[in-house]
C-alpha positions in Angstrom: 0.0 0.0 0.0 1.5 3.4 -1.0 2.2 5.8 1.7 2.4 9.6 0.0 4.9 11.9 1.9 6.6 14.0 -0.5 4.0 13.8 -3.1 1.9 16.6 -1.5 4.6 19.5 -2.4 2.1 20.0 -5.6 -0.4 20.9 -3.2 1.1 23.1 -1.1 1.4 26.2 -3.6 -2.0 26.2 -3.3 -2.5 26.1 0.4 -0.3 29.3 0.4 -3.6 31.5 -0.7 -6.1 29.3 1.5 -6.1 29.5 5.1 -7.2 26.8 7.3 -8.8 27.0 11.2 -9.8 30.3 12.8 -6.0 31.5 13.8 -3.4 31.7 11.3 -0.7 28.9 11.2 2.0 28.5 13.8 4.4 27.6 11.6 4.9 27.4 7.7 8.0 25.7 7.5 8.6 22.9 5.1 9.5 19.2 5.9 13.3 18.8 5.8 14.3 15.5 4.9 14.8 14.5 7.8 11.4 14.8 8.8 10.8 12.6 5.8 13.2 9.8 7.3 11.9 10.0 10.2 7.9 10.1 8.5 9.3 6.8 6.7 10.5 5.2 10.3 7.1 6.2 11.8 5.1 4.1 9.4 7.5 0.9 9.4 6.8 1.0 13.2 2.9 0.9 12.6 2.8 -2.0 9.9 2.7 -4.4 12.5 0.1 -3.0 14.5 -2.6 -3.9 12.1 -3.2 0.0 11.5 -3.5 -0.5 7.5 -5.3 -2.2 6.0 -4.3 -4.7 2.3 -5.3 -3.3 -0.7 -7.3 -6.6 -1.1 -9.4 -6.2 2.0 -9.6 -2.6 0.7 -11.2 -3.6 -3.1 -13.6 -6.0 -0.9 -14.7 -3.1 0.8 -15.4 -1.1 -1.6 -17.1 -4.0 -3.8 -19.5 -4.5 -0.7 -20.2 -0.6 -0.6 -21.2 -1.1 -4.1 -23.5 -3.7 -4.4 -25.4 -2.3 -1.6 -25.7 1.2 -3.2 -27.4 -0.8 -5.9 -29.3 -2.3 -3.8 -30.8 1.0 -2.4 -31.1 2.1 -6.2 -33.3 -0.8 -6.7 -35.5 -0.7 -3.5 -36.4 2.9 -4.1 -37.6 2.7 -7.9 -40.0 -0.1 -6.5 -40.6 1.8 -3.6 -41.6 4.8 -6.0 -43.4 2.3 -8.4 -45.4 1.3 -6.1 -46.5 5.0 -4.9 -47.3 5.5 -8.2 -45.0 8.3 -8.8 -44.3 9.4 -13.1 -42.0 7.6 -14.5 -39.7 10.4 -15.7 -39.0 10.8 -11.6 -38.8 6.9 -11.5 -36.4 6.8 -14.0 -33.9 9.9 -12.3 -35.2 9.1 -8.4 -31.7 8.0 -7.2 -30.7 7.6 -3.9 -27.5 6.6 -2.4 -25.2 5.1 0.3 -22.8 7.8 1.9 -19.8 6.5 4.5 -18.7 8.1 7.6 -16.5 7.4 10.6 -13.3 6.1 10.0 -14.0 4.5 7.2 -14.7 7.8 5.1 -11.7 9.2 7.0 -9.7 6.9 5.4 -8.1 5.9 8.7 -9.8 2.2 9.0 -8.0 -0.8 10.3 -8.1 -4.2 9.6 -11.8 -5.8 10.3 -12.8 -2.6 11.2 -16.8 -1.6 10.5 -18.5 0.6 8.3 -20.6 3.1 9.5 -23.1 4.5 6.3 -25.8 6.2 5.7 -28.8 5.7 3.3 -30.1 8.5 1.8 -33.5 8.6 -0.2 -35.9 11.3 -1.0 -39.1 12.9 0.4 -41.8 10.1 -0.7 -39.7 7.0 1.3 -40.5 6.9 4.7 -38.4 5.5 7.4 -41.6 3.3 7.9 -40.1 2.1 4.3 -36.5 1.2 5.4 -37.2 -0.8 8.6 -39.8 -3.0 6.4 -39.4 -3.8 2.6 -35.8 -2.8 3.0 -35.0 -4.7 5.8 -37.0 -7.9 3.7 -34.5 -7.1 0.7 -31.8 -7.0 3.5 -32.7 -10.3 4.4 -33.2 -12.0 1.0 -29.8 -11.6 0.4 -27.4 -14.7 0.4 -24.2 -12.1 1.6 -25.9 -10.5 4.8 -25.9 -12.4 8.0 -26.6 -11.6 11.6 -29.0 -8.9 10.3 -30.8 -6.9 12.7 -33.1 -3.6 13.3 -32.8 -1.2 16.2 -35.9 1.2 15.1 -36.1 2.4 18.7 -33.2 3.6 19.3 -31.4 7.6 20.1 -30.7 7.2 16.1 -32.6 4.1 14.0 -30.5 1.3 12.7 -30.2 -1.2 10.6 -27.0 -3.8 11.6 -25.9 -6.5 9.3 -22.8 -8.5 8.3 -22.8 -8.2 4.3 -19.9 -11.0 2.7 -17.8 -10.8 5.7 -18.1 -6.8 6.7 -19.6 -5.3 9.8 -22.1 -2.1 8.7 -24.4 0.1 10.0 -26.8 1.8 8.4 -28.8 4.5 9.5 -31.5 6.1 7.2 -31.7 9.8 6.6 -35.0 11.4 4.4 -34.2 14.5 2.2 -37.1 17.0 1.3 -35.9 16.4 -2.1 -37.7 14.8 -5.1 -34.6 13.1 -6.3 -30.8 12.0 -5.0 -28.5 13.3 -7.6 -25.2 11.6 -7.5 -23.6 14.4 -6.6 -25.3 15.6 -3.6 -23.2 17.4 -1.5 -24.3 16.7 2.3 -22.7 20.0 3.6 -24.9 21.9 2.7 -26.9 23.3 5.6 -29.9 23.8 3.1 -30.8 19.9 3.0 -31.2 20.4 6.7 -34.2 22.7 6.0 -38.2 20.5 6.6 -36.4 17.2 8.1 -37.2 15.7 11.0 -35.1 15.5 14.3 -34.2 11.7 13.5 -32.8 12.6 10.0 -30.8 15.4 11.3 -29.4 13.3 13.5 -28.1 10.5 10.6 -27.3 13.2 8.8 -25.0 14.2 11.1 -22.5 11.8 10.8 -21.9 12.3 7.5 -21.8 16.0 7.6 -18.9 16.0 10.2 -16.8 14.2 8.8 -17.0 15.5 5.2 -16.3 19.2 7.2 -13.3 17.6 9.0 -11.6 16.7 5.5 -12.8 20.3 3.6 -10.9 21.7 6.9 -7.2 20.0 6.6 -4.4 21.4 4.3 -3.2 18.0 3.7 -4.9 14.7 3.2 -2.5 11.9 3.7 -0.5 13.8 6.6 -3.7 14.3 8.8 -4.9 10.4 7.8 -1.1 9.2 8.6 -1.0 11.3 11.8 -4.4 10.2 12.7 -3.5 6.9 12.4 -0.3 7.1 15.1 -2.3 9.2 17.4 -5.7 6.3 17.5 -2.9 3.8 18.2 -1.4 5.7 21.0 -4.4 6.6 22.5 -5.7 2.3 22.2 -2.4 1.4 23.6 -2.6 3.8 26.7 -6.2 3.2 27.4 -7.3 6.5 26.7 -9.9 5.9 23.4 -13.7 5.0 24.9 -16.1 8.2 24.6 -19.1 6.0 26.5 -16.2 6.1 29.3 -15.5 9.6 29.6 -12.6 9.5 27.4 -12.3 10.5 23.6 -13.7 8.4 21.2 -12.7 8.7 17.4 -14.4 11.5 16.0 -12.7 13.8 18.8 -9.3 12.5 18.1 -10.1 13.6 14.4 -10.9 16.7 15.1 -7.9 17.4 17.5 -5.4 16.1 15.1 -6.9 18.2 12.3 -6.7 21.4 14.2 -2.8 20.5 14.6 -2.8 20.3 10.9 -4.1 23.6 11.0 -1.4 25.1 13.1 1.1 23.6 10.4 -0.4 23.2 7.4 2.9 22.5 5.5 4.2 19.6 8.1 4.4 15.9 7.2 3.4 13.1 9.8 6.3 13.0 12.3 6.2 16.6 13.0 2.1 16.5 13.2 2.7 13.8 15.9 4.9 15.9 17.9 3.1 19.3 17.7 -0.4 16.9 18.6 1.4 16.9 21.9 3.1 20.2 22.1 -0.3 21.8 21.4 -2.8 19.8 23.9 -0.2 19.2 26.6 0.1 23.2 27.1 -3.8 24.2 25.9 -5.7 26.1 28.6 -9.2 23.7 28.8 -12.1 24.5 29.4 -11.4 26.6 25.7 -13.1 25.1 23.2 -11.1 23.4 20.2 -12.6 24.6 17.0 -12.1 23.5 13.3 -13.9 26.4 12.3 -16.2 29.7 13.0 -19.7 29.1 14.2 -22.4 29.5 12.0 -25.9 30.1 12.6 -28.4 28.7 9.4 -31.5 29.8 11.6 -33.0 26.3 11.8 -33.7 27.0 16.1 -31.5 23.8 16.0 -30.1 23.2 19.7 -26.3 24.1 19.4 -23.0 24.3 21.8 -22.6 27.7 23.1 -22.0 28.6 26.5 -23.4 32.2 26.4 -26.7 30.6 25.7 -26.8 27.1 27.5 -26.0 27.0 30.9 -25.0 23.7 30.6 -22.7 23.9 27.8 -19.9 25.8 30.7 -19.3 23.3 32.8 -18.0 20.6 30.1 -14.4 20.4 30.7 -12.7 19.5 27.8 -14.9 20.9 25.1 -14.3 19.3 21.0 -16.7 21.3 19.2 -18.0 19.6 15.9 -17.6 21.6 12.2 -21.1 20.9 11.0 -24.1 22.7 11.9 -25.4 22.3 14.4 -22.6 22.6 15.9 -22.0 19.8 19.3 -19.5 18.9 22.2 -18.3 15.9 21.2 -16.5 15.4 24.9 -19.6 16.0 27.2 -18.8 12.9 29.0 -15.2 13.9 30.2 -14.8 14.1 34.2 -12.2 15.3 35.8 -10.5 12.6 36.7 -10.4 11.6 32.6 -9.1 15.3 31.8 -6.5 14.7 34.4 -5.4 11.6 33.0 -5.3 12.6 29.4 -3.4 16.4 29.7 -0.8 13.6 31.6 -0.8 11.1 28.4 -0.5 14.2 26.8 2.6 15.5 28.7 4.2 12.1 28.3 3.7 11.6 24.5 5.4 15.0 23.9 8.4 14.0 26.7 8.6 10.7 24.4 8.3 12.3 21.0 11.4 15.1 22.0 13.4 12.2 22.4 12.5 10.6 19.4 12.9 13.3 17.3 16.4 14.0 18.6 17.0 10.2 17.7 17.4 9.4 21.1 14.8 6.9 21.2 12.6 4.4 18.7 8.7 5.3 17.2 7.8 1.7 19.6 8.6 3.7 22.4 5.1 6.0 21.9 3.4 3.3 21.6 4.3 1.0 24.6 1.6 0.8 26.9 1.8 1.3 30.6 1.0 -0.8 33.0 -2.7 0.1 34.7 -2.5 -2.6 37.3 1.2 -1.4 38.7 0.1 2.2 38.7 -2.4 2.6 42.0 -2.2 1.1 45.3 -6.3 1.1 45.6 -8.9 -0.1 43.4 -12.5 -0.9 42.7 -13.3 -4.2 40.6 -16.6 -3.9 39.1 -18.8 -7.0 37.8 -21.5 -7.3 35.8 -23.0 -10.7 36.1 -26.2 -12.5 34.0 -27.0 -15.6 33.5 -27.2 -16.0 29.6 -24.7 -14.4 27.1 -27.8 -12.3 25.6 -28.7 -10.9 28.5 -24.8 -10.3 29.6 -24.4 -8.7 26.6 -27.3 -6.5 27.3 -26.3 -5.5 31.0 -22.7 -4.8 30.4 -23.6 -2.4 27.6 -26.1 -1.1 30.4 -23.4 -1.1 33.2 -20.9 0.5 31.4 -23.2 3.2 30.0 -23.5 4.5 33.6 -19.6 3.9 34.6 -19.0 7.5 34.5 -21.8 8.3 36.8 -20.0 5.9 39.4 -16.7 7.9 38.5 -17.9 11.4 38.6 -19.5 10.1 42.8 -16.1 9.4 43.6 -14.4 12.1 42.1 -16.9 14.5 44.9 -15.2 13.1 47.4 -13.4 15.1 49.6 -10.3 12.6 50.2 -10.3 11.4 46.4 -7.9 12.8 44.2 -8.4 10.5 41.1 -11.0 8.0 40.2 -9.4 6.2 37.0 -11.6 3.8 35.1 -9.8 1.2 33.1 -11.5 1.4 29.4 -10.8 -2.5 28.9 -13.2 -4.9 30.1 -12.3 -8.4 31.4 -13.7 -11.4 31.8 -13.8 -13.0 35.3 -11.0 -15.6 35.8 -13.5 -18.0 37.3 -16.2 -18.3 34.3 -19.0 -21.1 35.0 -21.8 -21.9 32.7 -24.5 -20.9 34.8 -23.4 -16.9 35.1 -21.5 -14.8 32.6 -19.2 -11.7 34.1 -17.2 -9.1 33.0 -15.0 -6.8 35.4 -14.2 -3.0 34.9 -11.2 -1.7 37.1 -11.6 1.5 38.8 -7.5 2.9 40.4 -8.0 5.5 43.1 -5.7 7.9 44.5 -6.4 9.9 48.0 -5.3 13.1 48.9 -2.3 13.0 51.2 -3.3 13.9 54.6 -1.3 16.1 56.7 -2.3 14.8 59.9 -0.7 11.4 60.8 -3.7 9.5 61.9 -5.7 7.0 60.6 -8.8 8.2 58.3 -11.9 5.8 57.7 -13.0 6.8 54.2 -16.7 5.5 53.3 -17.2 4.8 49.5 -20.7 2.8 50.1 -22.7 6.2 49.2 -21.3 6.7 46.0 -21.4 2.6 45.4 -24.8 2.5 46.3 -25.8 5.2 44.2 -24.8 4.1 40.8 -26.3 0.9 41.6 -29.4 2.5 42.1 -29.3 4.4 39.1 -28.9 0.9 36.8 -31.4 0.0 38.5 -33.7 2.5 37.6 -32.5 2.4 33.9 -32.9 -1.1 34.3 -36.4 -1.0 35.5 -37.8 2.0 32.9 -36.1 0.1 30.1 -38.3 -2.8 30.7 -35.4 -5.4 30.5 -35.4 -6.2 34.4 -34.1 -9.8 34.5 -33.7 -11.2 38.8 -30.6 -12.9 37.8 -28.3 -10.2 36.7 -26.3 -8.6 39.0 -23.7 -6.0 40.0 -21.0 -6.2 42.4 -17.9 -4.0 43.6 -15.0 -5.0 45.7 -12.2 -2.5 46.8 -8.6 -4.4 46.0 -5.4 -3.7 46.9 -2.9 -3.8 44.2 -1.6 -7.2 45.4 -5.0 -8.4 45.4 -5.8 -7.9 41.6 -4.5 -11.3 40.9 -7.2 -13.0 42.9 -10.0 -11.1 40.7 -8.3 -10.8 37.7 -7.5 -13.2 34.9 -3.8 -14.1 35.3 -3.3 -12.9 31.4 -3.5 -9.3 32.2 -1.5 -8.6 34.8 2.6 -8.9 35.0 4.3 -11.9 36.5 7.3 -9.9 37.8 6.0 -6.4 39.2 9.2 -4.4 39.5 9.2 -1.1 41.0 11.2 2.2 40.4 11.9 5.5 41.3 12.4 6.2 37.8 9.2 4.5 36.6 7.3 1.5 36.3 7.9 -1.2 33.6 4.9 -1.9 31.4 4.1 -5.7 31.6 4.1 -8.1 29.2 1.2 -8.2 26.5 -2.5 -9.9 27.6 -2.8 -11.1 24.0 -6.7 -9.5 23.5 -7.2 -8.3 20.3 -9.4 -4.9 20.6 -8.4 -3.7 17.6 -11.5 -2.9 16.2 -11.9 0.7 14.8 -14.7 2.0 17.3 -15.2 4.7 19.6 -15.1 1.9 22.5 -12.3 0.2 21.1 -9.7 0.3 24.6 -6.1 -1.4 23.6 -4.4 -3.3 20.7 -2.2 -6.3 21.1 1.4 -5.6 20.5 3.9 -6.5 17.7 6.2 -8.1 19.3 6.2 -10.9 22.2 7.6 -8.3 24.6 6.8 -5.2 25.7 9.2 -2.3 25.3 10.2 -0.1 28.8 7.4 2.7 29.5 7.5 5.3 32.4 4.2 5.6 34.3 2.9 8.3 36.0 3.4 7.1 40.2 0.1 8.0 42.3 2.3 10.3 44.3 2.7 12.4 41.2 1.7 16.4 41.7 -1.2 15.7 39.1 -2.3 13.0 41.4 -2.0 15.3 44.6 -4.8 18.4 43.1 -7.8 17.8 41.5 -8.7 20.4 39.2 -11.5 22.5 40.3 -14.5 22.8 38.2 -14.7 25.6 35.9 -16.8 28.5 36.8 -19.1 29.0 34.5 -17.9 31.0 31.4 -21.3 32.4 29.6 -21.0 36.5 31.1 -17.4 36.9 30.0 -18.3 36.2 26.5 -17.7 39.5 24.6 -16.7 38.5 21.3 -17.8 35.3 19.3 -16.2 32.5 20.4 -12.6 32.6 18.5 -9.1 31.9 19.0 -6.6 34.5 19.1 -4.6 34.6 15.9 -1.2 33.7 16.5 1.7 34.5 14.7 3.6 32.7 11.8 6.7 31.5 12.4 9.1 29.8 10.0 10.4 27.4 12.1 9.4 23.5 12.0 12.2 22.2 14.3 12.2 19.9 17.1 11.0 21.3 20.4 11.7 20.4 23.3 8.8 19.7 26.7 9.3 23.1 27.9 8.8 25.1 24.4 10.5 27.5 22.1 10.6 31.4 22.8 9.8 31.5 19.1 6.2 29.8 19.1 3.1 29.7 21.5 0.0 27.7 21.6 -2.9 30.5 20.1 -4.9 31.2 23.3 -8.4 31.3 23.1 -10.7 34.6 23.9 -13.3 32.2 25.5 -11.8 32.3 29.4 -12.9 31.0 32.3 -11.5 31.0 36.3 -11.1 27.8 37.8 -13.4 28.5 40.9 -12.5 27.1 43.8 -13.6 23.3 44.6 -17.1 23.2 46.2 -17.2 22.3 50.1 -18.3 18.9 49.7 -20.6 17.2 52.0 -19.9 13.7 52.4 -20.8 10.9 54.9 -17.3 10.0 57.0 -16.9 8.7 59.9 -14.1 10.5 62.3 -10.4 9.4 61.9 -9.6 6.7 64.0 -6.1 5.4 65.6 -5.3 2.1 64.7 -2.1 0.0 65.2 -0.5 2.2 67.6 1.2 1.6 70.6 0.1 1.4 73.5 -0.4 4.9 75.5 0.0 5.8 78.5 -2.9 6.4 81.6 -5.4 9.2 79.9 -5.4 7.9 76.5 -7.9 6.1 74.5 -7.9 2.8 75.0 -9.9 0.5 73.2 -12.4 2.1 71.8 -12.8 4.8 69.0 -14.2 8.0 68.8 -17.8 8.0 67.4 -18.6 9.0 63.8 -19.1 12.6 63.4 -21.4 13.5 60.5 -19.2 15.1 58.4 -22.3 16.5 55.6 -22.3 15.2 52.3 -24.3 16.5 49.1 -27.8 15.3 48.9 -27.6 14.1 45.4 -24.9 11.7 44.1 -26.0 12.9 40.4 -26.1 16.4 40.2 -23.3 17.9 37.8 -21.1 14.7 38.3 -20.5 14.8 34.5 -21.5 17.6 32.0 -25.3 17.1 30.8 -26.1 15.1 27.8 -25.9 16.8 24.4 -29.6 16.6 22.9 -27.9 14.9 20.0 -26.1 12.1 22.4 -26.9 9.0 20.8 -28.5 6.7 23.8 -26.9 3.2 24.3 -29.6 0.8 23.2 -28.5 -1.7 25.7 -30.4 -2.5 28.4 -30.6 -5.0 31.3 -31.4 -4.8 35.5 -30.4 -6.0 38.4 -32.4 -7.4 41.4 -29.1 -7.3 43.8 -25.8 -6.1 44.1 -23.3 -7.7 46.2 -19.8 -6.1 47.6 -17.2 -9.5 47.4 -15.2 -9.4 50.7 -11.5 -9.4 50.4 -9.0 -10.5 52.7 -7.3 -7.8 54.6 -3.7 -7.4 54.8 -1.9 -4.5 56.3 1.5 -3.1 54.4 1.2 0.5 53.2 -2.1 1.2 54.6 -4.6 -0.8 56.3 -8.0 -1.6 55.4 -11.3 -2.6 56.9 -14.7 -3.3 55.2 -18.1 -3.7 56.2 -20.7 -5.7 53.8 -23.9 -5.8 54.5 -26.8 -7.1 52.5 -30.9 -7.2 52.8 -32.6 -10.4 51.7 -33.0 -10.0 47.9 -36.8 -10.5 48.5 -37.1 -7.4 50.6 -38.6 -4.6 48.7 -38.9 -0.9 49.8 -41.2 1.1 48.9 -40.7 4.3 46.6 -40.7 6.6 49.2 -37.8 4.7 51.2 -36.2 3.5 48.1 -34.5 6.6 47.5 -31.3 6.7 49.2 -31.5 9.5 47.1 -34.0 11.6 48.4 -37.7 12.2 46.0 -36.9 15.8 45.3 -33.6 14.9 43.7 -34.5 12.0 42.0 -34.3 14.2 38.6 -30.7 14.2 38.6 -29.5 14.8 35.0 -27.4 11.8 35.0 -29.6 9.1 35.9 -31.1 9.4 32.5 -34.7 8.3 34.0 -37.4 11.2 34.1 -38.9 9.4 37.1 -38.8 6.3 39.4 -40.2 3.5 37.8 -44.1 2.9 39.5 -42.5 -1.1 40.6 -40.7 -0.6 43.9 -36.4 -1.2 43.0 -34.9 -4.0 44.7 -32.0 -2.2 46.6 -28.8 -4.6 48.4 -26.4 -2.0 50.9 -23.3 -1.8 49.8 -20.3 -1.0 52.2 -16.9 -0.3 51.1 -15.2 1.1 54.4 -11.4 1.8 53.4 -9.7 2.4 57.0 -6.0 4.6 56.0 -3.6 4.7 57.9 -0.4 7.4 57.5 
């Protein structure tokens, strides 16, 4: 498969009279040669990674994509014979399959899916596509495991068509024909259509924008390609998690391609991280000025929507109407990306002064080394549809259970693991899968022991699956959810033996990554979490320690931005610079990230209320007459917030797409662990009602009735069937 690299100088007289972003460039400069070597080196490294695909597999693809465009030719003209329409429309009527995702991006791996979209015009109804479509769906001898989700946040059709995953969705234009040139950017076939076609359309109309916006082509596809392999490797890449999924890593890499619209691939990868390691968030990332058509289509915009200044990490989509593509990023995710971030640009300094390899980037670290404390969260169900179902639920709500803990006032970091595992003891009768959750706490300054109670925030998310669980109408008695705290010795009694390292060796310098679990998630997706390595072994990678100073302050929510809005929302044009050297971690006097006019303050964190019992003196000596002995002071009610829910993650976009899975649980169950005392010691408390016992409405809510509208719980109301609720207790006694 060709890789262009110098073939684009023809372009680049062009680009000279076009500009590209809201800001001017950065830099101008020209590749030298050897940032072509060292382009050349950077794609050697990625062959074996699976990140490109044969041109075989490539033809296939594009043979399948053809045969079902004809396919949507020919159900349409009987669609429209059938209405009765003229035959001179009959004959012209069209229609057509578009592509978007990574597969329009041109950034697909191998076995990666196709996300398309069908578009028709005005006389087929959507009525149309889930019936007599479907039927000539499933006539075909090439489509297996074929499947409609008509009620879901945007209606598709899923099938497997000679060996390719695709998705369809189905998008009506208030047209009387498809030419075959229809351009989907433009804002005026958004005019007349209905919510669910704007929403398809969507898609579609991104991604075309993001590929009008970038002065190069291949550079931004090559670059793309390192930095969705980076991201897999350091577990980073799940937007249902509250990290980015691959949309958002588009749009960042392409506003680095702005900033240097003459650079080649190994340069782009480098500024990706000298620009988003140093960029002041909450400012929005934009590919482009904000554009109103006048459709009263919900867009982002903090000036109008309160809701829109508290995201944190804001990715703001090209295409009208414009969206935050990041509204699920927490704090704790932020926190762990801007580090990523930080690391990848240490890493690529050195690689560009040919101190170190390309395989160095993409080593990944080792999770299970990198925290002394952890949560171990299990789905359980009894058949493998309904697991499928209630992990797709379960991990849907993940970030709610992530944003509880980051409130707490002695949590510094909640970090959720984006790979899911199954449980090392599998039987027939129950299916599980296990989602890992490293804490850090805040170092204390007083040297006695603190109790830290976690069964609030525990008990809370499990309430809110139930819920879900319940209004979804999937409630099944035998799935369950259960959390465990483990030490970081303990993982290997929860975890299968695969995924964690034999020999854990620690460092001052770092810790060593551990040797490869073999899982194969290499699938291009937005919940795609790691990909298996090239090699048998796994090369050296420094880890951030939990003693780090970004694990010792949480970033404070942003206050919100909408009255210092005085300008539209812009970034400050910065100035052009020749130079497209290497740079080193700290920056070169000669260029500067363009700030951003939208500002906000970082208010001060909120006084938390929170349920904690008193600190309590354990394994000390023994004192003298006058001292405590034997017992413990009593807990003093130290408040907490009423409501687990309210702003623990930015509120939905109205154009989130809902996760169509959906299970329930009757129970929840905290796994007891065997205590051991090293670092810290730990006590934990488990206590359970008979899974028969019922409360009523009323008494149900832990969370009280009045704040049973949290945003987060994505339930309008309780569900009119009392919810089965099990107590949780995770006690975590610390000792300093």
């Amino acid at each position: 498969m060709p890789f262009p690299i110098i073939g684009q100088v023809s372009q680049q007289a062009q680009q000279q009279a076009k500009s590209f972003g809201i800001t001017s460039p950065i830099s101008l400069a020209k590749p030298r040669e050897s940032d072509i070597a060292c382009t050349q080196k950077l794609i050697e490294t990625l062959k074996p990674y699976g990140v490109f695909e044969e041109e075989e597999e490539l033809q296939h693809r594009i043979l399948v994509l053809g045969k079902l465009n004809n396919l949507v030719k020919e159900w349409i003209k009987d669609i429209s014979v059938n209405k009765n329409l003229p035959q001179s429309i009959i004959e012209n009527v069209g229609g057509k399959i578009f592509t978007f995702g990574s597969y329009r991006l041109g950034v697909h791996t191998k076995g990666a899916d196709i996300d398309a979209l069908c578009v028709a015009p005005r006389h087929i109804e959507r009525a149309d596509f889930f019936t007599s479509f479907y039927e000539k769906l499933k006539n075909q001898e090439e489509v297996k495991d074929l499947r409609a989700v008509e009620d879901a946040f945007v209606p598709v059709i899923k099938l497997v068509f000679d060996g390719i995953e695709i998705d369809i969705l189905f998008a009506r234009l208030a047209l009387q024909t498809i030419p075959e040139d229809l351009d989907l950017r433009d804002d005026g076939l958004l005019k007349n259509l209905d919510i669910r076609c704007i929403r398809s359309l969507n898609g579609c109309r991104v991604t075309d924008e993001i590929l009008h916006l970038v002065p190069q082509i291949d550079s931004f596809r090559l670059t793309l390609r390192a930095i969705k392999l980076w991201a897999k490797r350091h577990n980073i890449y799940s937007n249902i998690l509250g990290f980015l999924g691959g949309v958002s890593w588009a749009m960042l890499v392409a506003r680095t391609c702005q900033l240097y619209p003459n650079a080649i691939a190994s340069t782009l990868v480098h500024k990706f991280f000298l620009v988003f390691s140093k960029w002041e968030w909450p400012n929005p990332v934009l590919l482009k000025q904000q554009e109103d058509c006048n459709l009263n289509l919900p867009v982002w915009d903090p000036r109008v929507n309160p809701s829109d200044r508290y995201h944190l990490m804001p990715i703001i989509t090209p295409a009208y109407p414009q969206q935050n593509s990041t509204y699920n990023v927490s704090i704790s995710t932020r926190m762990v990306m801007v580090e990523e971030f930080k690391r990848g640009l240490a890493i690529t300094d050195e690689i560009l002064q040919n101190k170190a390899e390309w395989s160095k980037l993409f080593d990944a670290p080792n999770f299970f080394q990198k925290y002394k404390h952890y949560i171990v969260l299990i789905a359980s169900a009894p058949t493998v549809k309904q697991h499928l179902e209630w992990v797709g639920l379960v991990e849907s709500k993940i970030r709610i259970l992530v944003g509880s803990l980051e409130k707490n006032e002695f949590i510094t970091l909640a970090h959720v693991n984006p790979q899911s595992f199954p449980s090392p003891k599998e039987n027939k009768e129950e299916f599980k899968t296990m989602w890992v959750i490293g804490l850090v706490f805040k170092k204390m300054d007083s040297s006695e022991n603190l109790s830290v109670d976690l069964t609030y925030d525990i008990q809370s998310f499990t309430d809110t699956v139930y819920r879900q669980a319940i209004n979804s109408k999937m409630f099944e008695s035998d799935m369950k959810i259960a959390a465990v705290h483990v030490k970081r010795k303990q993982l290997h009694l929860h975890l299968p033996s695969h995924v964690l390292q034999k020999k854990k060796k620690h460092s001052s310098e770092g810790l060593r990554s551990p040797t490869e679990n073999g899982i194969d998630l290499s699938l291009d997706s937005d919940n795609s979490m790691s990909v298996p390595s090239p090699t048998t072994a796994a090369k050296a990678s420094p880890l951030i320690s939990s003693g780090s100073p970004q694990g010792r302050s949480s970033p404070a929510l942003p206050s919100p931005v909408g009255p210092l809005f005085s300008t539209p929302i812009s970034e400050a044009s910065p100035g052009v610079t020749q130079d497209n050297s290497s740079f080193s971690s700290s920056g070169t006097p000669g260029e500067s990230i363009p700030p951003l006019q939208l500002r906000s303050t970082p208010s001060p964190k909120p006084q938390l209320n929170r349920v904690v019992s008193s600190t309590r003196i354990i394994n000390q000596p023994a004192k003298p007459a006058g001292s405590i002995t034997g017992t413990t002071p009593s807990p003093t009610g130290v408040k907490r917030s009423p409501s687990p829910y309210v702003d623990e993650t930015p509120k939905k976009s109205k154009y989130e797409e809902e996760n169509s899975l959906n299970g329930s649980t009757e129970g929840a169950r905290v796994v007891p662990t065997t205590p051991s005392v090293d670092e810290e010691s730990l006590t934990m408390a488990n206590t359970e009602l008979d899974p028969q016992e019922n409360l009523s409405p009323s008494v149900t809510a832990v969370v009280p009735a009045s704040q049973t509208n949290a945003d987060l719980s994505d339930v309008p109301s309780l569900p009119a069937n009392p919810v089965p609720v099990v107590k949780n207790s995770i006690k975590l006694r610390l000792s300093r």
